[in-house]
Every structure is written in structure tokens, then in C-alpha cells.
C-alpha positions as CSV (number, residue, x, y, z in Angstrom):
1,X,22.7,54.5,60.8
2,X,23.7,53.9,57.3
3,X,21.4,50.5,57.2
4,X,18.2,51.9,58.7
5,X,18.2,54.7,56.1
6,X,18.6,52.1,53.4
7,X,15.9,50.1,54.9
8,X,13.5,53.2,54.6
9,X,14.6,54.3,51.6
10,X,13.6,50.5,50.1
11,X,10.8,50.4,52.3
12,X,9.5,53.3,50.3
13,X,10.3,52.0,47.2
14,X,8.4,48.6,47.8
15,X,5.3,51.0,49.5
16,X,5.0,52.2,46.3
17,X,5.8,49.5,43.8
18,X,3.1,47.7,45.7
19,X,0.3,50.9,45.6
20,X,0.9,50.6,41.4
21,X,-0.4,47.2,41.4
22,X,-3.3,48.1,43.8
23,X,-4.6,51.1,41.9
24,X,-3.1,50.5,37.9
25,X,-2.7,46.8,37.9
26,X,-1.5,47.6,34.2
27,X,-0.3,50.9,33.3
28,X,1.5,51.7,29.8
29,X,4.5,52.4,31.7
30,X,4.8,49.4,33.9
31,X,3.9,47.7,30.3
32,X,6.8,49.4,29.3
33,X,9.8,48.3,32.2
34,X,8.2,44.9,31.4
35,X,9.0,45.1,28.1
36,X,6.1,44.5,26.6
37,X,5.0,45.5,23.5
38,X,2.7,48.3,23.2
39,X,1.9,47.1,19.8
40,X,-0.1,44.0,20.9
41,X,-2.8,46.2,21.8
42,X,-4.1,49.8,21.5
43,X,-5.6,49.6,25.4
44,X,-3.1,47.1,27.3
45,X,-4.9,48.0,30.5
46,X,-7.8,46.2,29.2
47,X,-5.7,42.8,27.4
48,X,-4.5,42.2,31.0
49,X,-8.2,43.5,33.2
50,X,-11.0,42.8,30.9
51,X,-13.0,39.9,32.1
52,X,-12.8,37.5,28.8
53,X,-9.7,39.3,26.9
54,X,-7.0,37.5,25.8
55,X,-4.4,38.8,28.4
56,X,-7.1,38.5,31.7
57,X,-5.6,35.6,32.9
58,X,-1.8,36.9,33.1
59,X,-2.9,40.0,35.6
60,X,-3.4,37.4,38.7
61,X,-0.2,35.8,37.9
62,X,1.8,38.4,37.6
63,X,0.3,40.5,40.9
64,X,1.7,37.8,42.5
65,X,4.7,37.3,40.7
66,X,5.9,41.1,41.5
67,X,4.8,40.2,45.3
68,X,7.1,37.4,45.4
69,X,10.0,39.8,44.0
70,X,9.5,42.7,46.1
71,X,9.2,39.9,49.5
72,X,12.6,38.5,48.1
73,X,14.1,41.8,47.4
74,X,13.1,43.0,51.2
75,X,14.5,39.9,52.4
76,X,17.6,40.3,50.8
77,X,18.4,44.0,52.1
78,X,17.4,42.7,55.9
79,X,20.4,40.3,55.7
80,X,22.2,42.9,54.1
81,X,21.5,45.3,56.9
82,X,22.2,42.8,59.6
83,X,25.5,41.7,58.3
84,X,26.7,45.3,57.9
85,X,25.1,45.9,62.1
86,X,27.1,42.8,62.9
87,X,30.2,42.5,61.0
88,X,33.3,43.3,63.2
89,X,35.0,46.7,62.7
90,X,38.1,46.2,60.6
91,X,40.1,49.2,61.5
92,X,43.1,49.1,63.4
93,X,43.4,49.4,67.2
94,X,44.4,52.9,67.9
95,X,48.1,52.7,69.8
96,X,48.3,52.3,73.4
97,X,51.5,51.9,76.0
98,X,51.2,50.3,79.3
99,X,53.4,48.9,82.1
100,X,56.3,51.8,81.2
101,X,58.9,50.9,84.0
102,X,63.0,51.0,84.6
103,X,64.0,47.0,84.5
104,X,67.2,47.2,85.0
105,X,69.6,50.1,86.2
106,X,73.7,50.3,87.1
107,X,75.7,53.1,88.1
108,X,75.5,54.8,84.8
109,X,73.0,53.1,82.6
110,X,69.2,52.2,82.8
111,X,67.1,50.1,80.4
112,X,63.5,51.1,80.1
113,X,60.6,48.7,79.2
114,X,57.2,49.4,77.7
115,X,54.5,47.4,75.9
116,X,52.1,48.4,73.1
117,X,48.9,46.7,71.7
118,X,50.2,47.2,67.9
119,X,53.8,47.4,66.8
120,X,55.5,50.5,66.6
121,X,59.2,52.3,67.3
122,X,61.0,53.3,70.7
123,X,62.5,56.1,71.7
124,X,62.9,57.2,75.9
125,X,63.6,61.1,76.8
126,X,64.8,61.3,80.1
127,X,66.7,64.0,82.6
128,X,67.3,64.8,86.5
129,X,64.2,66.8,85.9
130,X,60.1,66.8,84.7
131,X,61.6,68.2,81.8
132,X,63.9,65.9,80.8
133,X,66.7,67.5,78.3
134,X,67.9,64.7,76.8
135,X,67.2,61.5,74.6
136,X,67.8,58.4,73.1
137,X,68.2,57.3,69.2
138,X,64.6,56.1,67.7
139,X,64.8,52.5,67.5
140,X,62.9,51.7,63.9
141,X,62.4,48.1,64.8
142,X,58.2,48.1,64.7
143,X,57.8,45.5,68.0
144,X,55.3,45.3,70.7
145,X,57.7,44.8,73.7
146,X,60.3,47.5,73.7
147,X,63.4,47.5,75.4
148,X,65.6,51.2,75.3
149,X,68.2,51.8,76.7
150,X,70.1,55.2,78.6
151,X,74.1,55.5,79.1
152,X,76.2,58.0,80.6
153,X,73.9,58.2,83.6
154,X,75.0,59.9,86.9
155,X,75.3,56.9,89.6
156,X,73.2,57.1,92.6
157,X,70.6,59.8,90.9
158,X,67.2,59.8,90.2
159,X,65.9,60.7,86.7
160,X,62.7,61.3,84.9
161,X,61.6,59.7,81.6
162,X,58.9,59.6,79.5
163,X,58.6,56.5,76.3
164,X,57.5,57.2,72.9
165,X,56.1,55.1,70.1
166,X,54.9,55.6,66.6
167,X,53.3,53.0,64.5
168,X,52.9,52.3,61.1
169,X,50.1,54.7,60.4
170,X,51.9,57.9,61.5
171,X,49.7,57.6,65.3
172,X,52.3,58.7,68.1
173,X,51.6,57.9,71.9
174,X,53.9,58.7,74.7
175,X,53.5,57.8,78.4
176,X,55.5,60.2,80.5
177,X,56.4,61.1,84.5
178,X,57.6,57.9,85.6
179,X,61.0,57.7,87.5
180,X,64.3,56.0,88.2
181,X,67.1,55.8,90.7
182,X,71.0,54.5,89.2
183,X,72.9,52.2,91.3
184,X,75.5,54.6,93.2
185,X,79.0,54.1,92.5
186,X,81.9,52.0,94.5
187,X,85.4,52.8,95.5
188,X,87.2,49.5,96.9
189,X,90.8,48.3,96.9
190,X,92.9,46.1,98.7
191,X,95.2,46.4,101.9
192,X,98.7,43.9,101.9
193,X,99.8,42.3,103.2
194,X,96.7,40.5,104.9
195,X,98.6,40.6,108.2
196,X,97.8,44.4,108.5
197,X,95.2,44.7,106.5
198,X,92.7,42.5,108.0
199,X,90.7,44.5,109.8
200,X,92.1,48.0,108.9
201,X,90.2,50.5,109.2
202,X,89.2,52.4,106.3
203,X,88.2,56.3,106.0
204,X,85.9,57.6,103.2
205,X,85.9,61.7,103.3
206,X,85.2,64.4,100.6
207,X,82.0,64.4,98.3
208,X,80.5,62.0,101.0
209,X,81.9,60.2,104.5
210,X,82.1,56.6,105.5
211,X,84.0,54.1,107.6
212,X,84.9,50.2,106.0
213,X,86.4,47.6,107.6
214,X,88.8,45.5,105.5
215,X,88.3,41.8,105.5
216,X,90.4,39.0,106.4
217,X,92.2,39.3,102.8
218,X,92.2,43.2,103.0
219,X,89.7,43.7,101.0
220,X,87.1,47.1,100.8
221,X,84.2,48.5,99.1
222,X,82.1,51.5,100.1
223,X,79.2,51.7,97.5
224,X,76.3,54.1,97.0
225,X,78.5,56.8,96.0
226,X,77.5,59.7,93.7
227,X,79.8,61.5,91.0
228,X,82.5,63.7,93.4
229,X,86.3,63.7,94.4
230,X,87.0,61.5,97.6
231,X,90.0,60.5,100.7
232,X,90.6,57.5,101.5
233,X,93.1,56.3,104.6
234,X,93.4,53.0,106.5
235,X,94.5,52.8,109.9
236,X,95.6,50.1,111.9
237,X,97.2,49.8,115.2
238,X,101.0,48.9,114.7
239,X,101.3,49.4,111.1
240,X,102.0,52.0,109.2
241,X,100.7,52.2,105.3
242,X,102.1,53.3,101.8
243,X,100.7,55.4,100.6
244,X,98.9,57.1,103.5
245,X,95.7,58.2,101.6
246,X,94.7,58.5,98.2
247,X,92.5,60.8,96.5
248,X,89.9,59.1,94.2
249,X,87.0,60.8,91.7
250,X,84.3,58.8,90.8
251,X,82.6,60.3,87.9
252,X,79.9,57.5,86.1
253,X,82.2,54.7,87.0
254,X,83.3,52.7,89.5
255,X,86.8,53.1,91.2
256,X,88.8,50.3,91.6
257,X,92.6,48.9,92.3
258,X,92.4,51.9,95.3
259,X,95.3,49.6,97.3
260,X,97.5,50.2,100.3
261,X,101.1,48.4,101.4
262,X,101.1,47.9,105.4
263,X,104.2,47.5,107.4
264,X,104.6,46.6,111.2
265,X,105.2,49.4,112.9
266,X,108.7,49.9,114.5
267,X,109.6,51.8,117.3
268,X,113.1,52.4,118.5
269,X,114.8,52.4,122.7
270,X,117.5,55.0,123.0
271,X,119.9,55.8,126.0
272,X,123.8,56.4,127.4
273,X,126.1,54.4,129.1
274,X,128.0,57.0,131.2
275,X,130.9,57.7,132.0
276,X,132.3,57.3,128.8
277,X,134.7,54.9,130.3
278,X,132.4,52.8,130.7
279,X,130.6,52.9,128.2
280,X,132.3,53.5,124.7
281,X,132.2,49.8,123.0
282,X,129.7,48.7,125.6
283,X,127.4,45.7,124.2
284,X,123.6,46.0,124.5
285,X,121.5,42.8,124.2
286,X,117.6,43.3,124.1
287,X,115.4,40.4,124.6
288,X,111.3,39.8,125.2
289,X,108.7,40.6,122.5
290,X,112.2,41.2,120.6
291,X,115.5,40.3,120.7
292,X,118.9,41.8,119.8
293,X,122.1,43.3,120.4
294,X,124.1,46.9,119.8
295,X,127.1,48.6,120.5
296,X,127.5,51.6,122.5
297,X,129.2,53.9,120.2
298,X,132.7,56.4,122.0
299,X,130.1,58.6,124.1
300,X,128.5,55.7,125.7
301,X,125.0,56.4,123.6
């Protein structure tokens, strides 16, 4: 817009430059912005338009001379005008975010990514809600690809966040309503020896329910747990376990080193020897899946 009004604007100035030297090829004021003197004679219009005057023969020369100038001077403000039409804009890009996403997430952190197309700083508000509630420090660092990252994080809960960015010229941008889901938490522990705790049983009760099996070293994990107070309890046929359960509370961190002791479980035969003649000081001898040997006592049991 700004180059065609200057193009009119000289347009009009050359229209009437050029109806000057049409209709007063000489007048004392055009004498005048070409500094000549008015002095050299009392009718210039004549010295320059009178067929045999002294000055006759400049009029042609110059005519042509302004025509020259005022084709150069057109000339000059066309370039000028399609330079300035042409000439890239040199303002900066207005800020922009894209590909906002979770990249990583544990049981109570989360790092959030984000790109912008100029550099700028990072902050992330997030929450278990649309309306978030809490936030992260600003990072000042003025970067492109930003990196932010959430602690103290419920495991196994979803959360809203929205990123924010301000560059260097004050503009702010945020991208908001996107959504991610912390690794739940684990219990696991160990069951020794191996001999009863491969393949125990384990019981998971409380803020939620599940059933491990130990492996052949004893070994457990249940996993996808949120924040809560649980049991757990291994069973195994023929052995017996110290302690029998345990209460456990996960709250934003896993529980480990949850362990058991097994023992073989042990049973005991009981009976009397009568009459007591008999059987006071009687021996006993067991034999088959075990063996062994016992006294009857003075009653004969």
C-alpha cells in the first residue's frame, strides 16, 4: 500500500513537471530553481524562445534534458517500489508449540516434551484434574526443544497438564488438555529358603487384591499398584512362614525387601501304651517318610 501511494504521489509530481515545459517552456520561476540569473535578461522567456536570441538554442536541449531526469527519477522509484513489494518481512515469527506429549513417566515422576519455532522458557502445570492446581519452576534456559520435568506424582494416576513458553519479546503461548498415566507402584520381596518358597503362593489384599506366584528363587513382584495400605501372606503346602503376613503402604514409591522365612511343616503322632506295666519305659521307633525313636514316659503315653 505504502509504494503505490508513493508511485502516485510522483506520478503527479512528474504529470506536472512535464505540463510546465509544455505550456511555459521558460518561466521566471523555473529560471529561478535553475539558478539562473534573472539579471542576464529583463524577458528570459524570450533569451531561451525567441527564434534568433542568444539563449534559443538552449530551450531544445534542456526540454530534453529535464525529460531524461524525470524518466530516470521514475525509473528509480519503480525499483524502489519493487524492492520494498519484494523484500522479505524481517519481523520475527510469532511463538508457536507443537508435538506437547509425556516421554517418559515412573511411578511418581513424568517428563514432558514440547517444541517451539523460536526459543523461549518452560514451565508445565499439571493436576488429576482440567484444572490442574499445581506447577513446576520456570526453566529460564531460552531453547527450542524443552524438556520439564514433574515429581511427587501419585503412581498409577492419570494427570492433566498444559506447557508454557515465553520468548524473548514478552509473547506467551501455552498448549493445554493433554494427558498422562504414572507407572503404578510394586510391592515384591523374597521367600527363603527357596525350598519353600518356590512356588508359594502369594496374597495381595487391602487398597487392591492380587495373587503372585514366587519363582524358583522365591522371588515376587505385584506391580500396578496405586498409593494405599496393603496384606501380604504366602502359602505353601507343608511349610509354615515367619512372619505370617505383613502390612505394606505404598505411597509414591515402590515397596521392597517385603521377605518371608519358610519352614517345613511338622506334625506330631501321639498315643499310650497301656497297662502301665507295660508300657512305662517302653521304646518307640518310627520309620518311613521319617525315622526315629521315643520313650514311653511312667503312664505308658
Amino acid at each position: 500500500m505504502v509504494c503505490v501511494h508513493e508511485a502516485k504521489k510522483y506520478t503527479r509530481y512528474l504529470a506536472a513537471f512535464l505540463q510546465v515545459l509544455r505550456v511555459v517552456p521558460a518561466t521566471t520561476a523555473l529560471w529561478g530553481r535553475l539558478n539562473v540569473s534573472a539579471r542576464l535578461c529583463s524577458r528570459p522567456q524570450e533569451l531561451l524562445t525567441k527564434p534568433g536570441s542568444p539563449g534559443s538554442f538552449l530551450y531544445p536541449a534542456l526540454r530534453q534534458m529535464f525529460l531524461l531526469l524525470a524518466f530516470l527519477v521514475s525509473l528509480t522509484m519503480l525499483s524502489g517500489c519493487m524492492g520494498l513489494a519484494s523484500s522479505p518481512s524481517t519481523s520475527p515469527a510469532p511463538l508457536d508449540i507443537t508435538n506437547a506429549q509425556a516421554a517418559s513417566t515412573t511411578e511418581s515422576t513424568a517428563q514432558v516434551v514440547w517444541v517451539t519455532n523460536v526459543p523461549a522458557n518452560s514451565a508445565v502445570d499439571y493436576g488429576t484434574t482440567a484444572s490442574y492446581g499445581s506447577s513446576t519452576t520456570v526453566d529460564a534456559a531460552m531453547v527450542t526443544s524443552h524438556a520439564v520435568t514433574a515429581y511427587g506424582l501419585a503412581p498409577n494416576t492419570t494427570y492433566y497438564f498444559q506447557v508454557n513458553s515465553t520468548d524473548s519479546t514478552g509473547y506467551y503461548r501455552m498448549s493445554g488438555g493433554h494427558t498422562f498415566k504414572t507407572s503404578g507402584a510394586k510391592i515384591s520381596g523374597t521367600i527363603s529358603p527357596a525350598a519353600g518358597g518356590t512356588g508359594a503362593s502369594v496374597t495381595l489384599s487391602g487398597a487392591a487384591t492380587a495373587t503372585a506366584t514366587a519363582d524358583s528363587s522365591g522371588n515376587y513382584t505385584f506391580t500396578g499398584l496405586s498409593n494405599g495400605t496393603y496384606t501380604v501372606a504366602p502359602s505353601h503346602a507343608g511349610y509354615t512362614f515367619t512372619p505370617s503376613s505383613q502390612n505394606v503402604t505404598v505411597n509414591r514409591a515402590n515397596a521392597t525387601g517385603v521377605n518371608f522365612t519358610d519352614a517345613v511343616e511338622t506334625f506330631s503322632i501321639l498315643g499310650t501304651i497301656s497297662p502301665t506295666a507295660g508300657g512305662s519305659g517302653a521304646t518307640l521307633t518310627l520309620s518311613g517318610t521319617a525315622t526315629g525313636s521315643t520313650t514311653a514316659n511312667a503312664l505308658g503315653a
